[in-house]
C-alpha positions in Angstrom: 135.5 -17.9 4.5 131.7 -17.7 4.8 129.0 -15.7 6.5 127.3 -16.7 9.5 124.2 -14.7 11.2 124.2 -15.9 14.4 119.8 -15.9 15.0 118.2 -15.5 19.1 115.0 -17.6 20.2 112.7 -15.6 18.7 114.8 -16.1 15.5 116.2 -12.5 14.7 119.5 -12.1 13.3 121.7 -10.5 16.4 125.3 -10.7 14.3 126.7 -11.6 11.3 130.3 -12.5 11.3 133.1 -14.1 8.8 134.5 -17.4 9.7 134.9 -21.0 8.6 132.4 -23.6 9.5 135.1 -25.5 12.4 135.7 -21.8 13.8 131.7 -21.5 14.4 131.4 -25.5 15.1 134.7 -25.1 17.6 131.7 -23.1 20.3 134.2 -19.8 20.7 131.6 -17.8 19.6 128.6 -19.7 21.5 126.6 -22.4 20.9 127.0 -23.6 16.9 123.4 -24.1 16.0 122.3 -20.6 16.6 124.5 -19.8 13.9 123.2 -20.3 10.2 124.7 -19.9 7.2 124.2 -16.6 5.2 125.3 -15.7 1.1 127.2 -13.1 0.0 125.5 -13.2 -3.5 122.3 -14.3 -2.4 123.0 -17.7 -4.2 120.9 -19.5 -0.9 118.7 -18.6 1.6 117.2 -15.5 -0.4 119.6 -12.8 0.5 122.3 -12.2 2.6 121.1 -11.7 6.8 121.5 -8.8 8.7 120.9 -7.6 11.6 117.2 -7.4 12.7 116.7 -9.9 10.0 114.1 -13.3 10.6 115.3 -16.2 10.2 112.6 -18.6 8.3 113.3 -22.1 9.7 110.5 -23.5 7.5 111.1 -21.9 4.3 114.9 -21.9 5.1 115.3 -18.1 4.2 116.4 -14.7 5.5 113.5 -12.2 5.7 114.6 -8.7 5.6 112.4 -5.9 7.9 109.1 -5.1 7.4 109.7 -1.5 6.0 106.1 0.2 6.8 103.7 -1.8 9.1 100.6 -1.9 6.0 103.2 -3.7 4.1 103.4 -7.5 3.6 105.0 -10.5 2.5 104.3 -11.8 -0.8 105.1 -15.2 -1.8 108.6 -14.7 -2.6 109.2 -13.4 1.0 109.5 -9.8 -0.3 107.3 -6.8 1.3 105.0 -5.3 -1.0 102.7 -2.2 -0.3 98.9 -2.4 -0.3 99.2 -0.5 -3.4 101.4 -0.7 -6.1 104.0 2.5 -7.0 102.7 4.1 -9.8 104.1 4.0 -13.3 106.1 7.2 -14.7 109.2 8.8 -15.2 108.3 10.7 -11.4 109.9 10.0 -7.8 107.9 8.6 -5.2 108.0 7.6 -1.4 105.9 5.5 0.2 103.1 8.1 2.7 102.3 5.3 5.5 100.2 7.5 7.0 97.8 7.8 3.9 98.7 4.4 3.4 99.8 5.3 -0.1 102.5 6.7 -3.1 103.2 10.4 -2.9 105.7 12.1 -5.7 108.8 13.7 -4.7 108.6 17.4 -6.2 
């Protein structure tokens, strides 16, 4: 058995189901192109897809949600913030609003 993120025409991820390859080449869950492989481990296209996900056609990768909209891709396809969590033995979350770190106390 694999995983298979079925992607829309924008590209999103709208399901992720197990199955063999001739269950999703048979058509009984729709057309077999809009579904792509996924991994489990990660071991391919970056990480495993879920829903909401992009689907990279050129770079051949899932691309999780952007978590904070000052946040961006970096060239591994992860988000990074415009500034970088500080450095300590303290908790932080990121203040979108300030567009910056702020300790948990």
């Amino acid at each position: 058995m694999s995983h298979f993120a079925r992607i829309n025409a924008e590209d999103i991820v709208e399901q992720v189901i197990v199955a063999e390859q001739d269950f999703i080449d048979s058509g009984a869950v729709g057309t077999p192109s809009d579904w792509i492989q996924t991994s489990y481990s990660g071991s391919f296209r970056k990480q495993l897809a879920a829903v909401g996900y992009k689907y990279d056609k050129d770079k051949d990768v899932f691309i999780g949600k952007q978590p904070f909209p000052s946040w961006t891709l970096d060239e591994n396809n992860n988000w990074q913030p415009p500034v970088s969590e500080p450095v300590d033995d303290k908790a932080h979350v990121w203040d979108e609003e300030n567009t910056n770190w702020k300790e948990i106390v």
